[in-house]
Every structure is written in structure tokens, then in C-alpha cells.
N, C-alpha and C positions, 0 to 999 in steps of 0.2 A: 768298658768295652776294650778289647784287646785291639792295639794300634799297629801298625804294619813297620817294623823296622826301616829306615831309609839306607839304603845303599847308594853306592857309586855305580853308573858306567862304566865299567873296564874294557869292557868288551863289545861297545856301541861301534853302529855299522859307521859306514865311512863318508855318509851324507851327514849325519847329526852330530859328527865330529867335526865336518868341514864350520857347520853352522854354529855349532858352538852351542847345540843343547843337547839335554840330558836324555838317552835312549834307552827303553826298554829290554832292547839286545833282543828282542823276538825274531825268529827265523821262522818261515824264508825271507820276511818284510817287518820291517820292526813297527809299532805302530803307528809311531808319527808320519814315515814315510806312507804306510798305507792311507792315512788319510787326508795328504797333502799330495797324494798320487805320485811323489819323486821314486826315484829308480833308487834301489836301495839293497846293497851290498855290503860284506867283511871283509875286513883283511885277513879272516883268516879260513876261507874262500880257497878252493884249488885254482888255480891257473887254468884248468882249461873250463871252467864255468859249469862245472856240473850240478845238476839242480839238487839245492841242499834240501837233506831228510825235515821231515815235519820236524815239531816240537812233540819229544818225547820218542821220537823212531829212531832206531838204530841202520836202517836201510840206507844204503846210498846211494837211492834213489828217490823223488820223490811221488809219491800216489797220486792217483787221477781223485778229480774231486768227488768222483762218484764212488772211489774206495774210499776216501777220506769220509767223507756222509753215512755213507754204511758203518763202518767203523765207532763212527761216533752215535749214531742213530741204536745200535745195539749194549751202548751202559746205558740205557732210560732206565728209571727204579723208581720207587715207592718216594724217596726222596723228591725228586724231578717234579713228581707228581703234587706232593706238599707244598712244591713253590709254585708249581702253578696255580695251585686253586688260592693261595697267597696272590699272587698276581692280578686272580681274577677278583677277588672280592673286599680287599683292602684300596683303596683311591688315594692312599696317602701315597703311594711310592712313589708317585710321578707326578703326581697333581701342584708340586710348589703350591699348594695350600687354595689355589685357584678353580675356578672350571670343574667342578667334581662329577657334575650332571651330566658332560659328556665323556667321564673315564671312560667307563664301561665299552661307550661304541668305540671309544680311541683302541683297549688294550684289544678289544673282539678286533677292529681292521689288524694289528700288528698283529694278532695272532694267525690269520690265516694269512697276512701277507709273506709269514712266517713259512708257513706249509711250505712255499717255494722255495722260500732260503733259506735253511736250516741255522746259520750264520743268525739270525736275528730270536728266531728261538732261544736259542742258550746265551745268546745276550740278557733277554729278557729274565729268564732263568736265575742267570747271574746277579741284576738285580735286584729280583726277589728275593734271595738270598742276604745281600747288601742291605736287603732292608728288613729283616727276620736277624740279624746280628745287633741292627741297633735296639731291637724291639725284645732281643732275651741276650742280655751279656752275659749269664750264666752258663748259657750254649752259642757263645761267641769266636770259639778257634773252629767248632763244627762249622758254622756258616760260610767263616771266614774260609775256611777248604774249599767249599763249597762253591762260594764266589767267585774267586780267582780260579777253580779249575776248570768252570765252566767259562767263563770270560777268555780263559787261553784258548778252550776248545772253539771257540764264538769265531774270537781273530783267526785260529787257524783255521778255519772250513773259508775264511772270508778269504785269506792269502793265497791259498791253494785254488780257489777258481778264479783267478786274477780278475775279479768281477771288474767288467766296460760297461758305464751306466749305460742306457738305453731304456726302451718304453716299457718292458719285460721286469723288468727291475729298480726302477730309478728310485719307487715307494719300500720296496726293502731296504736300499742303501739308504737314504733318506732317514728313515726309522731308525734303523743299525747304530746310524753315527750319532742322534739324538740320544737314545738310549746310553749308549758308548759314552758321552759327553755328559749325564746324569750320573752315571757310575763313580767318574776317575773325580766331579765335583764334590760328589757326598763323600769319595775316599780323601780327598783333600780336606776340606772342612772338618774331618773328624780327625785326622791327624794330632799328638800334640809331642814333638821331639825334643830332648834335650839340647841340641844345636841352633834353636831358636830361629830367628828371622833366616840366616840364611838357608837351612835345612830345607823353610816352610818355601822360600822363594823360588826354589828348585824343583819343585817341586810343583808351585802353582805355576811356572812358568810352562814346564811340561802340560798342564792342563791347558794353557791357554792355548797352546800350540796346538794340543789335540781338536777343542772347541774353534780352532780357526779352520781346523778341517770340515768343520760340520756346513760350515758358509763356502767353503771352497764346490761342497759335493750340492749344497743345495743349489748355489747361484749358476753351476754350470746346469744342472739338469733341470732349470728352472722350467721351461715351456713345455716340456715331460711332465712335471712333476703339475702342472697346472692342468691333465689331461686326467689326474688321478682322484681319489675319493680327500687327499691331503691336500686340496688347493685351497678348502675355505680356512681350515687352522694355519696354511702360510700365510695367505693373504690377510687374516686379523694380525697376524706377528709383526707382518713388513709391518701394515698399516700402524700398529704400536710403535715401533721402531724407529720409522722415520717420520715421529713426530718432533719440535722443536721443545725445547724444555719450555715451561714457562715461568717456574718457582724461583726462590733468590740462595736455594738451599750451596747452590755451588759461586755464587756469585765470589767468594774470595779466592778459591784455588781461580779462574779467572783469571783475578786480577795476579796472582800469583805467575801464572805460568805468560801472561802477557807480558811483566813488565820482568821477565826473566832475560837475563845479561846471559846464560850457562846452556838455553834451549838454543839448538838452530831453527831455525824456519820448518824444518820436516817434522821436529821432534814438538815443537810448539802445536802444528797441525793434528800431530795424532794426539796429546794430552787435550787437547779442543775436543776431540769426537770421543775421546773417554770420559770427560766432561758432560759436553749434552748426553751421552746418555745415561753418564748417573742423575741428573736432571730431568729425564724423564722417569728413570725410577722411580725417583723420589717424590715428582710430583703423582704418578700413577700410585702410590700409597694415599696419597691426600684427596684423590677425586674417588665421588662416592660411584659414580657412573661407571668408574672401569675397575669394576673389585674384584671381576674376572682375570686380568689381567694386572693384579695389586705388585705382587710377586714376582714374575715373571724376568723382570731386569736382572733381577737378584742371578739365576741363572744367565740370560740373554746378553748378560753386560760382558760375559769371558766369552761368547763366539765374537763380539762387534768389534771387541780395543784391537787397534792397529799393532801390527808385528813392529814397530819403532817404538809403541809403549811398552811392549814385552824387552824391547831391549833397554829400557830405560832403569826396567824393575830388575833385569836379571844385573844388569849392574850397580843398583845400590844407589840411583841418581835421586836426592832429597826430593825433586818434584813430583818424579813417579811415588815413591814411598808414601808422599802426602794423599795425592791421589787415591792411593790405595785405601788408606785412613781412612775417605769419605767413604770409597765401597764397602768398609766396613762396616762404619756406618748404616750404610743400606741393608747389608745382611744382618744386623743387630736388629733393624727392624724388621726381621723376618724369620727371630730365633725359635719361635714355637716351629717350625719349618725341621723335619726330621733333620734334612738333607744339611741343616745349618748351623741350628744349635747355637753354643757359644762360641763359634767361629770370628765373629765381628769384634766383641771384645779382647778375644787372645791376639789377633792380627793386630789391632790397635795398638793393646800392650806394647807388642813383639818391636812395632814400628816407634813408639813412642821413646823408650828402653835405645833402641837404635840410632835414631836420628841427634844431632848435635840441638844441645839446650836452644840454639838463637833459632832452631827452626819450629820452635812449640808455642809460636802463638800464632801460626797455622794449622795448627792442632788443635784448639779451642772449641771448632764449633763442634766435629765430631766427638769430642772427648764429653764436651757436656751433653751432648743428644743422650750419648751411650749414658749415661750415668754418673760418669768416671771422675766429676767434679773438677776440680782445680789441679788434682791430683798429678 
């Protein structure tokens, strides 16, 4: 399957510069800003603040959302068409391998909740698309087009109506970002660069940061979004979520990140809560009772880990790294999974290849889960 080049940020706005992570450079709103709600600007931006042309306009102005929808609403084609009945009648795109019995009603609500916001449409779109590339590599740069042009068009109808959740909307955005957050996962996991761990880190970093957007838009528009037809699939997710692990699968990063001399107190806090919830993961593989919800972590574990774990990982810190290992871990148990693949053991690799020889008999449990023996 043809893999996406990684580039640099050159040209990232002037929040995700301040922060110190990797931007898409999308205008008017690049998209992490868009989904951590920050105000989000260029240096290379006029002085007196004129509202910058769409992505792909030559105008120096920018269009009302209602030209923007029209605009885009007039390339629908035979193609569009292909993904969507793709969309409608395969359950693997979305399903993490869980829950298949309620696709159908899940993609039918998205799809009319869609009607309103054209924005979650060609999201969805996009990852029909994303997932018709893993499914014919032969017609792999066709999809691949396909994907990302709709996925641009997605964000820009979404930056152009400066959408303000409220009751009117809260189940499009809601969708939007889940979706959004399936997409840049499956494009991460399928990755595989020559530049290795750091390339990949840069990358997942970027995703975890987008997936912290999806908690930021759910947790404020929560008491909305429990007014909607999506109250009972949050309410089983929290209920998953904020279960206590109860298996011994993590018991030694644990002891690891406890009796660490190198964490502060904040940084020991958040590898704790990326902890239990690979623990619940992992136990949700092993109980027969939650096989709806087997999977699910696999995905769920990139919106939960605290933004102190993301800084642990974009800096190369042995504890985070190990950590990481285990979620690999987790996603090796979950490689028949489109979205997954052989993701779990090339991170492992990536990570073991990286880390200093005295830190590889923290590496044991996960390396023999995986297969990887003594190796």
C-alpha cells in the first residue's frame, strides 16, 4: 500500500510553534487548533488581519460558509457515490472489530446527522476511501487522492463556519471528531518510514494531540450531547473507561514508573492513568462478557493519555518509550483489526532498536506476548 511521505512543518501557525508540536499548516485553522478550540494564526498573515482565502482559493477574501457548501456540494460524482454505499454496507471501517450489530444504525444516524453538516459527510467520505486503499493496493494513490481531498474539504467547510457547539450541533461535532480521530489513527498505524522511531513519534504525537481534541469537544458538550440519539454509546464508553484495571498485565511498568528517580510527581501521575488504562485494555481482551467492547482501548487509549505523557514521548523519555511498548502490545492483540495491522510489532521493534540495552528487561513482557522471544 503506498505510504504518505513525512515532511516537516515549515510553515506551522504560531500556536503549535509556541507548543512545540508538529502542524498541518491548514488555513484559516490548522487542525489541531481546530480541535483544541485555540485561536490560531501565521506569521505570514497581513498585519491588518484579513481573513485568509480557503485552502485551494486564490481570493483574498474569505467565502461565507454557505458559498463554501455549495462549492463543494457541486463535485459529488459517481466516485462519492462508490464510497458511500462502501460506507453503508462494509462494518469493518469503524467497527475496531466490536459492536457490528449496531453499524448500520450508528453509520444511518451519522449519515443524516450529516445532512446538516456537510463537514461530517466528506469526513465520512474520506474514510471510506481510507479504507478501499487498504482493501485494493493496486488502486492505492487513486484512494489515496481521494482521501486526503476530501478530508481537506471535511476541515475546511468545518473552519469556515467557525462552528460554536450548542444543541443544533453538538452530535455532528461530536461524530466529526470521532471520525477525524479513526482516520489520522489508521493513517498512523499504516505508516512505515525510513527515519524510524523518531519520524513515527512525530507523528503519533500529532495524533494524540488531535484524539485529545475529541475529549476536549466531548467533555464540554457533554449535557447536549446526553439530550441526543449518542447518549447511550457514550455512556457504555465512559462506563468502560472509568473502570479500574484489574489484571497483573501492567503490574511491572508500575513498579517501574514508581520507583522512578527521573519522573516528577506530574509526569509519574499521568504514566499512572496511561497505565490503568492499558489495564483495562487488556483486561477487556480477556473477559468474555465485554467482547463488544474487546478493542475498543486499542483506539480509546490515544483520546485518554494525559498531554504530560505526550511530552514524555515527543521527548524520547525511556519510561514513556516503555509504556509505549505495552500499548503495542495491545495493538498486536488487535492485528487482524484493518486500522492496525502490524503496527504493534514494528513500534516495538522501533522502540526496542532505540532504547539503551539496561532498559530491555522492561521490555520482556511485551516482547514475548508479541512473539518476539528473547530477541
Amino acid at each position: 500500500m503506498l505510504r504518505r511521505r513525512h515532511k516537516k512543518s515549515r510553515e506551522g501557525c504560531l500556536e503549535c510553534k509556541r507548543r512545540h508540536v508538529k502542524c498541518d499548516e491548514r488555513r484559516p485553522t490548522c487542525l489541531l487548533c481546530t480541535m483544541s478550540h485555540r485561536d490560531c494564526s501565521f506569521a505570514s498573515e497581513t498585519k491588518d488581519k484579513d481573513p485568509p482565502a480557503t485552502l485551494g482559493s486564490s481570493s483574498s477574501s474569505s467565502p461565507s460558509p454557505v458559498q463554501v457548501q455549495t462549492q463543494a456540494l457541486e463535485i459529488i460524482n459517481l466516485d462519492h457515490m462508490q464510497l458511500l454505499i462502501h460506507l453503508i454496507s462494509d462494518s469493518d471501517i469503524l467497527s475496531l472489530g466490536d459492536a457490528r450489530e449496531s453499524y448500520h444504525a450508528g453509520i444511518l444516524l451519522a449519515l443524516r446527522t450529516g445532512l446538516q453538516s456537510p463537514y461530517l459527510l466528506y469526513q465520512l467520505l474520506a474514510f471510506s476511501a481510507c479504507h478501499l486503499q487498504y482493501l485494493h493496493p493496486e488502486r492505492s494513490a487513486h484512494y489515496l487522492h481521494q482521501a486526503m481531498t476530501l478530508q481537506t474539504q471535511a476541515i475546511s467547510l468545518f473552519n469556515v463556519e467557525k462552528v460554536h457547539v450548542d444543541r443544533s450541533n453538538c452530535a455532528s461535532i461530536c461524530l466529526f471528531s470521532v471520525v477525524l480521530g479513526h482516520h489520522l489513527f489508521a493513517d498512523t498505524m499504516s505508516q512505515r518510514e525510513p527515519e524510524g522511531l523518531n519520524a513515527f513519534l512525530k507523528r503519533y504525537t500529532l495524533c494524540l494531540e488531535t484524539h485529545r481534541g475529541i475529549l476536549t469537544v466531548t467533555m464540554a458538550a457533554w449535557p447536549l450531547l446526553m439530550e441526543t440519539e449518542l447518549a447511550p454509546v457514550l455512556l457504555r464508553s465512559r462506563s468502560f473507561t472509568s473502570q479500574e484495571g484489574r489484571g497483573n498485565d501492567c503490574n511491572q511498568i508500575k513498579n517501574l514508573v514508581g520507583g522512578s528517580a527521573h519522573l516528577d510527581d506530574g509526569e509519574k501521575k499521568a504514566c499512572t492513568q496511561a497505565i490503568r488504562n492499558l489495564q483495562v485494555g487488556f483486561d477487556a481482551l480477556s473477559t468474555a462478557g465485554e467482547e463488544n467492547m474487546r478493542y475498543q482501548m486499542l483506539f480509546l487509549w490515544n483520546v485518554l493519555v494525559p498531554p504530560e505523557f505526550t511530552d514524555l514521548l515527543a521527548a524520547k523519555r525511556p519510561e514513556g518509550l516503555i509504556i509505549l511498548a505495552y500499548y503495542a502490545l495491545l495493538l498486536h492483540q488487535g492485528r487482524h483489526i484493518w486500522q492496525v495491522g502490524g503496527a504493534g510489532r514494528y513500534v516495538l521493534g522501533m522502540i526496542e532498536e532505540d532504547l539503551d540495552p539496561g532498559w530491555d528487561r522492561w521490555l520482556q513482557y511485551p516482547r514475548e506476548r508479541c512473539g518476539c522471544g528473547g530477541s
